[in-house]
N, C-alpha and C positions, 0 to 999 in steps of 0.2 A: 519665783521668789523663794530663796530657802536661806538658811542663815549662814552660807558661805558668801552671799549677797555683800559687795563692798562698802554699801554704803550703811550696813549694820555696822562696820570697823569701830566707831567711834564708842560704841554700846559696848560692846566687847572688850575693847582696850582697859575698861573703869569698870569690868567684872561679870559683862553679863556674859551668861555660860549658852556656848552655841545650842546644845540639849535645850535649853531654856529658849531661849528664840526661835527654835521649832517649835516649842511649845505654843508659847506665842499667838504664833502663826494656824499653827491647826485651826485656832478658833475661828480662820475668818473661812475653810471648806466647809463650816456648816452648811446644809443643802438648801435652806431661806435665803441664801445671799447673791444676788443677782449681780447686785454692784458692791458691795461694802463686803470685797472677799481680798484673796489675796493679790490679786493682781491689780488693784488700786495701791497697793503697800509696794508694790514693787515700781508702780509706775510713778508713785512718788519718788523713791530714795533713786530714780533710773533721771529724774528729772532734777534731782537734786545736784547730780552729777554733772549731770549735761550742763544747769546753768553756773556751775559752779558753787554755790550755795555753802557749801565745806559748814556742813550741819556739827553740832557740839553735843556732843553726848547726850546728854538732855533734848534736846530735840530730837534725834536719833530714838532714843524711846519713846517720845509722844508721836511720833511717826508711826513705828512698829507696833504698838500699843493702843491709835487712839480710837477704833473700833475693834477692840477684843469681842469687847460685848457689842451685839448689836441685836435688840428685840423691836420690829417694828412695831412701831407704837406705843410703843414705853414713854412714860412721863418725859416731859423736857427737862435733859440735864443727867435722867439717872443713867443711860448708856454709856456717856464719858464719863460720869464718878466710877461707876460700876470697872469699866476701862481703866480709869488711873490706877484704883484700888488691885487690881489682880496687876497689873503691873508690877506693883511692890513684891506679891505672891514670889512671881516668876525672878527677882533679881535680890534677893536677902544680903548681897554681898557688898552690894553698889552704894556708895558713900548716900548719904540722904539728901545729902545737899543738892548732888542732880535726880535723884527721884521726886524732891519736891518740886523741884524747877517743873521737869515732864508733867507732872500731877497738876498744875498749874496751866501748862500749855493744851494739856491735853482739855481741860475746862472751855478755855476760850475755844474750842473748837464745837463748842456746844450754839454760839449766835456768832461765830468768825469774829470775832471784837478781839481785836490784842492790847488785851489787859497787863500782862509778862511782858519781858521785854526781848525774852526768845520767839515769841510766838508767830512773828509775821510771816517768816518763813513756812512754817509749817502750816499757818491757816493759808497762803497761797497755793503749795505744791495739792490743800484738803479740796480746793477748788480750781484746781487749773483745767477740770473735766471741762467747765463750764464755758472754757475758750479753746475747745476743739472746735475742729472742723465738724460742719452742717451734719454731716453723713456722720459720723462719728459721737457728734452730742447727742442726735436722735436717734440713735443705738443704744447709747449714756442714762438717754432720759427713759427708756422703755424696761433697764436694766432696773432703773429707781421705782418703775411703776411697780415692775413685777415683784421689789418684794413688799410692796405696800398694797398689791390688790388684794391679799386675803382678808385686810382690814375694812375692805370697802363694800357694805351690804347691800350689791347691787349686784343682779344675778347677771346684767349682760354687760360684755366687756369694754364695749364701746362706750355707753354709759360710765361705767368706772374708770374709761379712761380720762375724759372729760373733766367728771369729779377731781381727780387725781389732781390733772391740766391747770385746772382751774386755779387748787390750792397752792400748786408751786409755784402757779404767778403772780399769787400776795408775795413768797418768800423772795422771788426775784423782783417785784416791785421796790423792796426794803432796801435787795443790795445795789439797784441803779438809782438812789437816792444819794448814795454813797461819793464822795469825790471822787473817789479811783476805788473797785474792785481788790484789787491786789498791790500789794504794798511796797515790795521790793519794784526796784528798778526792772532790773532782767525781767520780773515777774512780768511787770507792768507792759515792757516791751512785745514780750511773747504772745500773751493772752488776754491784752485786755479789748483788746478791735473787735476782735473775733466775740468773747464774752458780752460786752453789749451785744454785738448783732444777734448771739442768740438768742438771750436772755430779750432781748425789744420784741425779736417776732415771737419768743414764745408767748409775752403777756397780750401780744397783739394777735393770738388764736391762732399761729399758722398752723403749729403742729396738731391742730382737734381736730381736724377730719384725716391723719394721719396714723390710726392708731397702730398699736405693734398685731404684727400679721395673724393670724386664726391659729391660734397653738402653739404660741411662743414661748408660753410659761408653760408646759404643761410636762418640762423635762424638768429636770435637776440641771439647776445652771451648771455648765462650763467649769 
């Protein structure tokens, strides 16, 4: 992903400067980012493409934008303020009207709830991990532990995976309460079979005697 990326076009068109969207982007190679790095931004605007989606500017930056910041375990909410806010930083030029829109969408991305009326889109492509394939989510979910295990003050890892396990299966409890996951149609189409099925067996403990392999975190992600 770099800001030659097509489905940045719409950002650019309404002023934001390519220089600027590399900028951007630097902030998701920080060396804590297992999953909330740059190749989640790319496999969104990559997915946005493929379903067709024809994202509007303002979404297009709460895409590129909406983990600039990412501090695990930072209060609930200040990551996407912190997010919206350097946003504006990086695009001084770009009319307000769609940086508030972004500033906005990028929020609901904070409990997936589309409050905006751009947002659906974007809170689907923020979860479409969730309705990968088996082998591919539990590669996903190990991505997610690793950058949450330095928060977890249990010195063995299998323990902390558990802990981890555990808690993400109150947050996916929440979202199969949900009538449908993902909002758009195409969405809905793509990922939502898949999404339950993982989301059921992870609250249903398949993945806790699976934990990620003896030394997996112990590199600088990818």
């Amino acid at each position: 992903m770099d800001a030659a990326h097509l489905g940045l076009r719409p950002a650019l068109d309404v002023g934001l400067q390519p220089r600027a969207a590399e900028q951007l982007l630097r902030f998701y190679d920080e060396p804590h980012r297992y999953y909330h790095n740059r190749v989640h931004i790319r496999e969104m605007f990559d997915a946005a493409l493929r379903h067709e989606l024809k994202l509007s500017a303002a979404q297009t930056f709460a895409v590129l934008a909406h983990n600039a910041v990412y501090v695990p375990g930072a209060q609930r909410g200040d990551n996407e303020t912190l997010s919206a806010q350097l946003m504006r930083v990086y695009a001084p030029s770009v009319d307000l009207a769609v940086l508030d829109a972004a500033f906005a969408i990028i929020i609901d991305t904070t409990d997936h709830v589309p409050r905006h009326a751009e947002s659906a889109a974007v809170l689907d492509l923020d979860l479409m991990r969730l309705g990968a394939a088996s082998d591919d989510f539990e590669h996903y979910s190990w991505q997610v532990f690793g950058e949450q295990r330095p928060l977890i003050a249990l010195d063995d890892d299998v323990a902390a995976w558990h802990f981890f396990d555990d808690k993400r299966a109150q947050f996916f409890q929440t979202l199969m309460t949900r009538p449908a996951i993902f909002h758009l149609a195409p969405m809905r189409s793509a990922y939502e079979r898949a999404c339950h099925i993982n989301l059921g067996q992870t609250i249903a403990g398949a993945m806790r005697d699976r934990p990620p392999p003896a030394n997996y975190f112990r590199e600088s992600p990818a």
